[in-house]
N, C-alpha and C positions, 0 to 999 in steps of 0.2 A: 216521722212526718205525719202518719194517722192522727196520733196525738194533737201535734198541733194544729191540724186542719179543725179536727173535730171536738177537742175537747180544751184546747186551751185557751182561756181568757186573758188581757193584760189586768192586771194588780189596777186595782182604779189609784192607790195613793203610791205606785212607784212605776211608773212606765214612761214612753215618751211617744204613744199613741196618741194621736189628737182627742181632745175632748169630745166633737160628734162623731167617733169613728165608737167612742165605748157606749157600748150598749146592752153589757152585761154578755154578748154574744161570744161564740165562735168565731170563727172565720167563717166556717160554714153555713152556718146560721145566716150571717152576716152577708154570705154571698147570697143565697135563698133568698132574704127579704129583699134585694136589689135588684137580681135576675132569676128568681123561679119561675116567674109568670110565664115567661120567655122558653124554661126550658123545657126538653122534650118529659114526660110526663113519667117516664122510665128514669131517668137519671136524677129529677128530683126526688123519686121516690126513694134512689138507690142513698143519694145525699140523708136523705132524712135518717133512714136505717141507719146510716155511721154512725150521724150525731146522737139517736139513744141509741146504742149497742156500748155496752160499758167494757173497759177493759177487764177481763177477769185470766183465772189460770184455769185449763181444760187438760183432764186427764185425756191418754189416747185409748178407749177404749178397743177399736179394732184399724185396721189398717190395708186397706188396698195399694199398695205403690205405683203411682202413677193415674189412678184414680180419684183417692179421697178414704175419709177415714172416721171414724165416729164418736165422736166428742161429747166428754160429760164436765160441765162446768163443778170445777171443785165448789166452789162458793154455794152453788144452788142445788148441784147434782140435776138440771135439766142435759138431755142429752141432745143431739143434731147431727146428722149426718151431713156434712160437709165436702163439697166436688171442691180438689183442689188437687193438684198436679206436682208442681213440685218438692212443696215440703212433704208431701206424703211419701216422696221416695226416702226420705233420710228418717223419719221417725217409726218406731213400733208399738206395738200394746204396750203400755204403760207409761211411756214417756207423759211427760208434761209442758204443754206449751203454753206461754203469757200473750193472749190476742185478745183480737176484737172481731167478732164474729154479726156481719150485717144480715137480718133476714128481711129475706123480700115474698109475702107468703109461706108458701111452702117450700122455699128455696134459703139453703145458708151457705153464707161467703166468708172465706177467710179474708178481710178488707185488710189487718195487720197480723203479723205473726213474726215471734221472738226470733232473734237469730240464735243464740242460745237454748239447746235442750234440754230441760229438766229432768237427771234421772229421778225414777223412784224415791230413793233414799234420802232424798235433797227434799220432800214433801213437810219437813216439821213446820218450818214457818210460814207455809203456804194456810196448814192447818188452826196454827197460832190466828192468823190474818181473820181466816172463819171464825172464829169461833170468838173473835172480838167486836167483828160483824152483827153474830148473830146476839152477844149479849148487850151491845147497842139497841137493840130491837127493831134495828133496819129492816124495810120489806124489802124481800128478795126478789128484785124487779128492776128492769132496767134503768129505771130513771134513781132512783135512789143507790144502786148501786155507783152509778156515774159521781157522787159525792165521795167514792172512796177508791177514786182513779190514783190520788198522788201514792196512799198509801201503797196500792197494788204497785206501782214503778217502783218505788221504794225494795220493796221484798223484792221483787223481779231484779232490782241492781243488784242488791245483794247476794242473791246465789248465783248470776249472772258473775260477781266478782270473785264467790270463791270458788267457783267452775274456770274460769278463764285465768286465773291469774293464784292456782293453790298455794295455799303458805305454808311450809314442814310444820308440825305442831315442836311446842319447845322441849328438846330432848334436855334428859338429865341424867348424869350416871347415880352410882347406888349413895354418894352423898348426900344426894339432893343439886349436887351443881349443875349450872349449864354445861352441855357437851361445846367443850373447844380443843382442839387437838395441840399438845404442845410437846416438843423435842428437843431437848433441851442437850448442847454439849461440850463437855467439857475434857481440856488436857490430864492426864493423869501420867503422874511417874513410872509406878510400876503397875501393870497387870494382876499381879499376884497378890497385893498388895490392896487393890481396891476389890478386888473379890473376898478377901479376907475381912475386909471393914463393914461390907455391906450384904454380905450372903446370907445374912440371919433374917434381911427382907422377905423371902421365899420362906418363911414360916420352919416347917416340920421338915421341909425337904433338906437332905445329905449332902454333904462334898458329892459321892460318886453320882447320886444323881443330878445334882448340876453340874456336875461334866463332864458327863456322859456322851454329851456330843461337843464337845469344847474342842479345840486346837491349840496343838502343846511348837515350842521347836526343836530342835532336834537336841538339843539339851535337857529337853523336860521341862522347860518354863513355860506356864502358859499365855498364851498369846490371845485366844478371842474365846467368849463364853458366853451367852444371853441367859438370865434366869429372871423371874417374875418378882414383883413386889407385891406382896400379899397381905390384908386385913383379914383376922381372924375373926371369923364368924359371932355372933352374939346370941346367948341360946335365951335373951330374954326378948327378943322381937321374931324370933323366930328363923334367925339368920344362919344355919349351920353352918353352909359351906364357906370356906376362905374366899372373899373376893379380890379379887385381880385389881389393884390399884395402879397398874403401868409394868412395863419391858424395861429392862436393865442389859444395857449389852456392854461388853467391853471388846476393843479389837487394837490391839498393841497400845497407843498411849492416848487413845481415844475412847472417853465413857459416853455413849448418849441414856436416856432414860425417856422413855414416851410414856405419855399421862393422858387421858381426858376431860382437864379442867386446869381452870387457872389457878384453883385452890391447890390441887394435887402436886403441879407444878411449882408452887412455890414451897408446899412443903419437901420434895424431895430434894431441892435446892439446898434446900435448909440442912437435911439430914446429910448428903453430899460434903458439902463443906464442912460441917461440924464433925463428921468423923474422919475426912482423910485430911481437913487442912490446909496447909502448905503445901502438898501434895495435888490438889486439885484446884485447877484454874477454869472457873466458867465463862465459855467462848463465844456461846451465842443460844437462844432459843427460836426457834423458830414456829409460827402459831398459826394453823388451818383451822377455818372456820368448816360444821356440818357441812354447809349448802356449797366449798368450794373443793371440800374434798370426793362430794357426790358428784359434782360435777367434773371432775378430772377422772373417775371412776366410769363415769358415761364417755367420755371421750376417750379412755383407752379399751372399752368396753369390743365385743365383737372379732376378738382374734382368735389363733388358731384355740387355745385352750378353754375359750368362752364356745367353739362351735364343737368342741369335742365333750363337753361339759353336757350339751344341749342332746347330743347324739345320745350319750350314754343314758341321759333322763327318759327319751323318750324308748330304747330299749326297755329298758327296766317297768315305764309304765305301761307298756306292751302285754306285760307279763301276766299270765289271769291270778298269781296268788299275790302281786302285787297289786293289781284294782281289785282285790276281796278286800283286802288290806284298807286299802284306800277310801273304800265304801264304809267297810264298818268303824271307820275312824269318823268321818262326814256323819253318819248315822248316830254314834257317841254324843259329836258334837253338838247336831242340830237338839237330843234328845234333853242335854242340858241347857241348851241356848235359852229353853224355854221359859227358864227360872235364873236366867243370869242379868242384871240389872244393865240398862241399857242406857247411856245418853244418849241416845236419837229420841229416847222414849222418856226425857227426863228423870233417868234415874230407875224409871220403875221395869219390872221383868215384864215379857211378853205376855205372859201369861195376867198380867196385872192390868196393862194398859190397854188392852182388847174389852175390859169393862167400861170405856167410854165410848163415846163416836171418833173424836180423834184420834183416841190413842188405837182405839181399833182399826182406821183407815193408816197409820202408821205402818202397827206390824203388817198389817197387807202389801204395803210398801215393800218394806223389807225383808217380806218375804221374795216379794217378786223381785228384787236384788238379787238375792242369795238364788233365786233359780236362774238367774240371768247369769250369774257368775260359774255357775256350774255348770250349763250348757258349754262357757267359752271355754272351759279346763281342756287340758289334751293328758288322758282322755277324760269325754265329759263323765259328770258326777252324775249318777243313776238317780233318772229321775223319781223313783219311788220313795227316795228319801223326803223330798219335798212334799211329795203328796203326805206320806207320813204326819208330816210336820203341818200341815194345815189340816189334816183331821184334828192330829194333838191340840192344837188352836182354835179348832172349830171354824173354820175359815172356809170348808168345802162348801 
C-alpha cells in the first residue's frame, strides 16, 4: 500500500482514471496539491519524505530488538539508524530488508517494510540490480533512484518467491535421468528359476553371497531372496565403482524390481521378460514422484526410531574426540571452499570473486551464512574456523 500511495501512477494510455485526475502524480502528490495548505505542517512534511524516499534493499547492519536497528542501503551504502519496534525484534545483523525509509531531519522511519527476510546468501541479485544501476550511470539519490522502483519489486518478488514457496532442484540419477521411483511387479513360476535367470545382474557377486540371507522351505527350495542390479563401472570416465541400478527381490511367485527412473524401468522390463518369458507375467507398476515420496517420509517422520536416532547423535556429539573430529573436518572444508568454484558466485571461487565489489560483498555474504549455520549446529562449529576463513579472504 506504501507503494501505491506514493509511488504509483496510472498508465496515461491504459487506465480508467479520469482525464483531470492524471497529472502525472501520485496519490500523494495528488492529495498535497488539494489539501497540504490545510494540513498540519508535520504530516505534510512527513507526506513529502514518502514520496522521495525510493524503495531500495537495506543490509541490517546491527540490531537492537525492540528498539531499532542500523541500516545500510545496499544500493548506495548510505547508513541510518532507524527507531522501529517490531520488525526489529524478528531480524539480525545481516539480514536484509526491501523498504522505504522516510527521513524527517535527523530522524528515519521505517514508512514500509518487506514481510519477507532476506538471508545473506539470497544477496547475488540484489547485487546484479547495483551494479546495473550503477553502469547506467544513475545518481545515487533519491529522486533518481525512484525511476528504478518497478525494477527493485521485481528482484524483491523474486526471492520473496523462491523464499516462500522453494522448488527441489531437478534430481538425476547416475544416467542422466529424472529421479521417479518405479516398482514394478510381476508373477513368476518358479523362485529358483527366476533367480537363476537374472542373478548375473549383481555383477561379480556369488550364489552364496546372494543368499546368504535368502529363505529356503523346509525342503530346500528357495522361497525369498533380494539381490542388486548392478552397472559395471567405466574406467574411461572415471567411474570405478559398480552402480546400483535398482533392487531385485523375489518372495514365493512374486518378483518386484525397484528403479529410479522411467528409463531404468522400462529397461528391466525388458530384460525381465526376455529372459524368463512365459514364466513371467507383468502385473502392475507402480510410480512416486521425488516430492511425494519426501513427503510421506515427513509424515511418517518422528517416531520412536527417529527419537532414538536423535538421542544416539547427540550422545556421540557430546563426545570431545568426536567434536576434534568434527572441527577438523569443517576446518578441511572451509580451507578448500576457498578455491572451489561457486554458483552463488557465478561460477568463480571465492578467492576469485572478492576481486570485485560485488563479488566481494557476496563472499561476505556467504560467509556470514556459513557462521550463521554453524552457530545453529548442536554442537556449535568452533568459531575460530570462521575467523580463520576470513583472514584466508582478507575480509577481517
Amino acid at each position: 500500500m506504501p507503494w501505491f500511495y506514493y509511488n504509483w501512477m496510472p498508465d496515461p494510455h491504459d487506465t480508467e482514471v479520469r482525464a483531470e485526475a492524471r497529472a502525472e502524480l501520485s496519490a500523494a502528490q495528488a492529495y498535497l496539491r488539494k489539501k497540504g495548505k490545510s494540513l498540519d505542517p508535520l504530516a505534510r512534511h512527513y507526506i513529502e519524505a514518502c514520496v522521495a524516499a525510493p524503495l531500495s534493499f537495506y543490509d541490517v547492519v546491527t540490531c537492537e530488538p525492540g528498539r531499532g536497528f542500523t541500516l545500510r542501503d545496499v544500493i548506495t551504502g548510505e547508513e541510518c539508524n532507524v527507531s522501529e519496534r517490531s520488525a526489529s525484534r524478528s531480524v539480525r545483523a545481516g539480514d536484509i530488508l526491501f523498504a522505504k525509509i522516510a527521513r524527517l531531519e535527523d530522524i528515519a522511519l521505517l514508512e514500509a517494510c518487506s514481510t519477507v527476510i532476506i538471508p545473506p546468501d539470497r544477496k547475488g541479485p540484489i547485487l546484479e540490480l547495483r551494479k546495473r544501476i550503477r553502469e547506467s550511470r544513475t545518481p545515487l539519490i533519491q529522486g533518481a533512484l525512484c525511476e528504478w522502483d518497478i525494477e527493485m519489486i521485481e528482484v524483491y518478488f523474486e526471492l520473496a518467491d523462491t523464499l516462500l514457496d522453494p522448488r527441489l532442484p531437478e534430481l538425476r540419477n547416475t544416467d542422466g535421468d529424472p529421479l521417479s521411483f518405479h516398482k514394478l511387479a510381476f508373477k513368476i513360476e518358479s523362485p529358483r528359476a527366476a533367480f537363476d535367470a537374472l542373478k548375473d545382474l549383481a555383477l561379480d557377486m556369488d550364489d552364496a553371497e546372494l543368499l546368504s540371507d535368502a529363505k529356503f522351505d523346509r525342503e530346500g527350495a528357495l522361497q525369498r531372496v533380494q539381490f542388486p542390479w548392478r552397472k559395471r563401472g567405466n574406467p574411461v570416465n572415471k567411474s570405478w565403482d559398480n552402480t546400483s541400478l535398482g533392487i531385485l527381490a523375489i518372495d514365493g511367485t512374486r518378483l518386484t524390481a525397484e528403479v529410479n527412473s522411467e528409463g531404468r524401468a522400462i529397461r528391466i522390463r525388458e530384460i525381465v521378460e526376455e529372459r524368463l518369458g512365459a514364466r513371467a507375467k507383468h502385473l502392475a507398476t507402480e510410480i512416486q514422484s521425488t516430492e511425494s515420496m519426501l513427503t510421506r517420509a515427513q509424515e511418517e517422520g518422528g517416531g520412536e526410531a527417529v527419537r532414538a536416532q536423535q538421542e544416539e547423535h547427540e550422545r556421540l556429539a557430546a563426545l570431545p574426540e568426536v567434536q576434534a573430529m568434527v572441527k577438523e573436518h569443517f576446518r578441511r572444508h572451509f580451507e578448500s571452499w576457498v578455491d572451489q568454484e561457486i554458483p552463488a558466485l557465478g561460477g568463480k571461487t571465492p578467492r576469485q570473486a572478492i576481486k570485485d565489489p560485488e563479488g566481494r560483498e557476496m563472499v561476505e555474504a556467504l560467509v556470514l551464512q556459513a557462521e550463521r549455520h554453524g552457530r545453529a549446529m548442536q554442537p556449535p562449529m568452533d568459531e575460530s574456523i570462521i575467523r580463520e576463513l576470513r583472514a584466508r579472504l582478507g575480509l577481517t
